[in-house]
Phi, psi and omega in degrees: 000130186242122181303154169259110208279165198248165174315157177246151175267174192288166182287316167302289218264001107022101178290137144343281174332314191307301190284328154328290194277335180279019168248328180302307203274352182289312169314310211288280187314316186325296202284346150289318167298326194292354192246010175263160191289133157310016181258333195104025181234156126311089167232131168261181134346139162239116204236124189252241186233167180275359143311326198293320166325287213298306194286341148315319187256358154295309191315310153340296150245053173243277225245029152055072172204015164304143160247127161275033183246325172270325170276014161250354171280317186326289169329315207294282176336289187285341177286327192272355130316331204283144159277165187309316203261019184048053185233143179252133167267179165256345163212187196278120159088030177237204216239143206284140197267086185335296201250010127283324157308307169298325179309304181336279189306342192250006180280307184287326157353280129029286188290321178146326202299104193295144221275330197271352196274124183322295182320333186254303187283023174260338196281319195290321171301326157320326183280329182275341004107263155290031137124010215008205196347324186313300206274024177298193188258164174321300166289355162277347182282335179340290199293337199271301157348322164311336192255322186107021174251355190224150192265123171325321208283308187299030205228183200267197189219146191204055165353091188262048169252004153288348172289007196257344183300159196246150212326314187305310171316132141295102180096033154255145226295021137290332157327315180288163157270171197289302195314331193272319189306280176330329184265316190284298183309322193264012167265344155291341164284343171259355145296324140307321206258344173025065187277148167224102201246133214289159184299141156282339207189148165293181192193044189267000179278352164255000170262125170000284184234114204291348189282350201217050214281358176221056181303143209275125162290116187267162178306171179264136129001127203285296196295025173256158199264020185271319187282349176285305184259020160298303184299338182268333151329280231294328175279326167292347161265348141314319181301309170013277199281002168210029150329133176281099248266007145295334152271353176254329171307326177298274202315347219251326199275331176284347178270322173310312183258006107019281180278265187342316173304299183282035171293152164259152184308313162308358196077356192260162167228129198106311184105335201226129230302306191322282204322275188332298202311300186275300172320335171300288197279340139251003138260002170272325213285321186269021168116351188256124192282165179292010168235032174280150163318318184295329212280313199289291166304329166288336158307319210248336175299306168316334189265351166312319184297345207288159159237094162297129198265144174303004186232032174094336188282136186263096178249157178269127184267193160261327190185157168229152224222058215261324200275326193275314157324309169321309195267338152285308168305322158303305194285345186288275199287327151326313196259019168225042138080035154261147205305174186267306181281050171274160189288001201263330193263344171291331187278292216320301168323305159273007188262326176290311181321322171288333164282356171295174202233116201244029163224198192269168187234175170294321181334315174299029171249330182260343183232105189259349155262351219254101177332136167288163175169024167264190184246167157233183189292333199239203197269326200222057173213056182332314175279358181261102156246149195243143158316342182270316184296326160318290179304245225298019134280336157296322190266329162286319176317329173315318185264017185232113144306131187242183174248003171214112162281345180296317177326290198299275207320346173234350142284347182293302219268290168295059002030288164337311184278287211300332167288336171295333180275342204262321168330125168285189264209313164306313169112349170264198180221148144235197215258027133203335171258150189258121188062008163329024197249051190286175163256338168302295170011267186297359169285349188301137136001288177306330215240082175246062194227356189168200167248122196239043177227151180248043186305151179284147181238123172341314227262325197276321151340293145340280191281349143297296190300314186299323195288326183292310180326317193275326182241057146068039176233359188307356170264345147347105148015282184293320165326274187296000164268344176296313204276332175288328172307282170004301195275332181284346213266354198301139185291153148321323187287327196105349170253181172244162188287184216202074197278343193216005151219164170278127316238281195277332189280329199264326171318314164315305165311338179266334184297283174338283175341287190298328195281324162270346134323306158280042164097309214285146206258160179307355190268342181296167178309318175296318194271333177299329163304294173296016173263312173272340161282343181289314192289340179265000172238026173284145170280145177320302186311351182083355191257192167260157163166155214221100191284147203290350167332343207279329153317331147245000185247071188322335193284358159306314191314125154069006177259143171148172178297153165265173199190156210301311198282316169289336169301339175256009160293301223272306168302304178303273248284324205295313172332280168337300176282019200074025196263022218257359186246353182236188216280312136358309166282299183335298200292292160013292168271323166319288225301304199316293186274024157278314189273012160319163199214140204252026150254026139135338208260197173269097201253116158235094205252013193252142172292119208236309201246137166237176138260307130269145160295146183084299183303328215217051203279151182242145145253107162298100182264001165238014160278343183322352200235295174304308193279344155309303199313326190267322190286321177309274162006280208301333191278311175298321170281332196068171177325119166295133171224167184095144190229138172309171161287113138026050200287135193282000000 
């Protein structure tokens, strides 16, 4: 599928807006082709929280391998994250985070900076303030615990006799979702094994009261479900203390290969720094010295996460997103009009064709007959490949002449079969697992980091129903129970929630699109709605934009400063519905292209992307740049249209 450019009006009769938006995206694509790899990918920045710092450089000194060359940059980085009031947020411009300011605080440490330096002692009074160390979330009690600063016995009990539970089972590790799987297994060996390696420095400056540094909480309701499984915490650490130590040696060596079966060909698991991190530090804990092979790539995949900045300074990403730049960049400048055979977009092509992934994953436990064929999101991570970087590697591959077609059509034609199989139960998807909602999960103790389940979601729905519309399925069965999810899943408001971007504008942005891709005509009700909530949550200033606040705060929705990428979230839906004539589109694409820079690109320093809601926010650092490209495009050109031939 290739965009189709619609008649251009004559140059007298040419909206201003028009001649405005064909120099922006010219500027744009230029400056997008000017950033792809000479392999044929794309990667922006992936920029998170100053945990990920902090916890690099605990990892570092848990396994005696601090460097001062890594621990002053690492500093540089978390001193120029800190706010005026000596608090770290978790995205830009939000508000300050109790166990990232302690991560924060205790890295520098770390680095050298002493607790009385006005900047440290303003991070501890804060901390102290808000209930100090007690009330952080778990995995910072982990990490602390790694010292001897958090008591093991005060931590939730996470047993690793659960690998043994059987698929059939509640709260057995399929249960999780894979970020959570992954991350879960191997802490439970280190939750047996409860190593403590000696403190460098005392930390009493961060508990409320350093004599009661963990004052006693009383339970939840038996009958509640915080209180139930608070009282089975209460039993597992008891099992603890009389495990029967022929099952745990056993359960301790099976998480071990476990883990090891997921190692990726890069040393990394996953893709992504949590998993790596705690898979590191629980096989040293079981005998593997730092020059075991598993141990030496996983070392060297981590340091791979780091980005050094031109001014010396270190961050650590979470995960890289190599796969998922491509296919958004490809599909962005094909629809802002370079030809489908330009070389830029044929290397893109083959460079996505090497990536698929052709064997089975953890995916396969719930579908075990069902042939591989996704993509996953980063450079290495054969056992995750997720339905949303599928579908929209299909909707890119689609737009590339290619010079061997057979290629796009059987990676295309496998791709297909597997996202079909991947379909929940429900009739939506979710980004890696097929039904993965269980409820229990997330009820644990342990598990206050995030979101640790994969319910199917609007927006990687959304983008499975546009790619079948686009190969000729919008009449599918299957097709039509995703758009019947869809349409149910619509808010009182008109928008839709937003799971893996911020939030209602990118669901919403996500939604419309696929839904008039399938048929649903601009006149329905739904899309008329959301038409009129895009509109109403527009900025003065014209552009959109949406604080990630908006995960707990209804009063949030569709509220924030504007910013390149939800504004051009907000033009697809709007484009899609047949608004491209009104005022609403005008102002829009006005903003875009006022506030362009004028080597083509955006400037966005506001948090876009999630990873958990709320818990876990991403700045994408290259959407600021594909999705203006793709709305512009779509505005100069019109809309991609035409459906493949039918795959089989």
């Amino acid at each position: 599928m290739t965009a189709t450019p619609t008649v251009q009006p004559s140059e007298s009769s040419e909206s201003k807006t028009l001649s405005v938006a064909r120099e922006a995206t010219a500027r744009a694509v230029d400056h997008l082709l000017s950033r792809q790899d000479e392999r044929g990918w794309w990667k922006g920045d992936l920029e998170t929280n100053v945990t990920m710092d902090a916890e690099d450089l605990m990892l570092r000194q848990f396994l005696g391998i601090q460097d001062p060359g890594t621990l002053d940059a690492a500093a540089r980085y978390l001193r120029s994250q800190q706010a005026t009031d000596g608090t770290w947020a978790t995205f830009h411009g939000g508000p300050p985070e109790l166990s990232a300011t302690i991560e924060a605080y205790v890295a520098l440490r770390l680095a050298g900076d002493e607790p009385d330096a006005p900047h440290m002692a303003a991070a501890s009074a804060w901390v102290r303030s808000r209930g100090g160390i007690a009330s952080s979330r778990v995995f910072t009690r982990i990490w602390l615990a790694l010292f001897g600063w958090w008591r093991w016995e005060d931590l939730p009990e996470l047993p690793p006799e659960i690998i043994y539970f059987p698929k059939w089972l509640p709260l057995n590790i399929y249960d999780f979702g894979c970020w959570a799987r992954q991350t879960i297994v191997p802490l439970t060996i280190v939750s047996a094994e409860r190593p403590v390696r000696p403190a460098p420095f005392p930390l009493d400056e961060l508990h409320a009261d350093p004599r009661r540094p963990n004052p006693p909480r009383p339970l939840a309701p038996v009958a509640s479900w915080d209180g139930a499984f608070q009282r089975l915490d209460r039993a597992l650490h008891a099992y603890h203390k009389v495990a029967f130590r022929p099952l745990r040696r056993a359960a301790l060596r099976s998480c071990a290969r476990w883990i090891v079966e997921r190692q990726e060909n890069d040393g990394c698991w996953g893709g992504i720094q949590p998993p790596a991190v705690y898979s590191v530090i629980a096989l040293h804990l079981l005998g593997y010295d730092l020059d075991h092979p598993v141990m030496r790539a996983g070392l060297e995949s981590l340091d791979r996460f780091a980005v050094w900045r031109e001014d010396g300074s270190r961050m650590i990403e979470a995960c890289q997103s190599p796969v998922w730049d491509t296919c958004l960049a490809a599909i962005a400048l094909a629809d802002a009009g370079l030809a489908p055979d330009h070389p830029a977009l044929v290397k893109a092509a083959d460079w996505m064709l090497t990536e698929q992934i052709d064997r089975p994953g953890d995916w396969s436990v719930r579908r075990p007959g069902l042939p591989s064929g996704g993509w996953a999101f980063e450079f290495h991570n054969d056992n995750y490949p997720d339905i949303d970087d599928t579908a929209e590697v299909i909707l890119a591959l689609r737009r590339v002449d290619h010079p061997e077609p057979e290629r796009i059509e059987s990676a295309v034609r496998r791709a297909m079969r597997w996202t079909l199989g991947m379909q929940s139960k429900n009739g939506a998807w979710g980004a890696f697992d097929v039904d993965n909602t269980s409820p229990l999960p997330n009820k644990l103790p342990f598990c206050d980091f995030g979101e640790v389940i994969d319910p199917p979601s609007a927006d990687v729905t959304a983008h499975v129903v546009e790619m079948l519309a686009h190969e000729g399925r919008t009449y599918d069965a299957r097709t039509r129970r995703g758009i019947s999810w869809l349409l149910s899943e619509q808010e009182p408001s008109g928008a839709w929630f937003g799971r893996w971007g911020t939030n209602y504008v990118y669901g919403t942005g996500s939604v419309v699109p696929a839904l008039i891709a399938a048929g649903v005509p601009a006149s329905h009700p739904a899309v008329r709605r959301a038409v009129r909530w895009l509109e109403s949550v527009q900025n003065e200033d014209g552009g959109w934009g949406e604080d990630q606040r908006s995960y707990l705060d209804a009063e949030w929705m569709g509220r924030g400063a504007s910013t390149a990428s939800q504004t051009a979230w907000a033009l697809l839906a709007l484009l899609a519905a047949g608004e491209r004539d009104g005022e609403a589109v005008e102002r829009g694409v006005t903003w875009l292209a006022g506030t362009q820079r004028p080597d083509g690109s955006w400037d966005e320093p506001y948090f876009t992307g999630t990873g958990f809601p709320w818990d876990f926010s991403i700045n994408y650092h290259l959407y600021r740049q594909v999705f203006p490209v793709t709305a512009l495009g779509r505005y100069v050109h019109g809309e991609p249209t035409g459906a493949r031939p039918r795959s089989s």
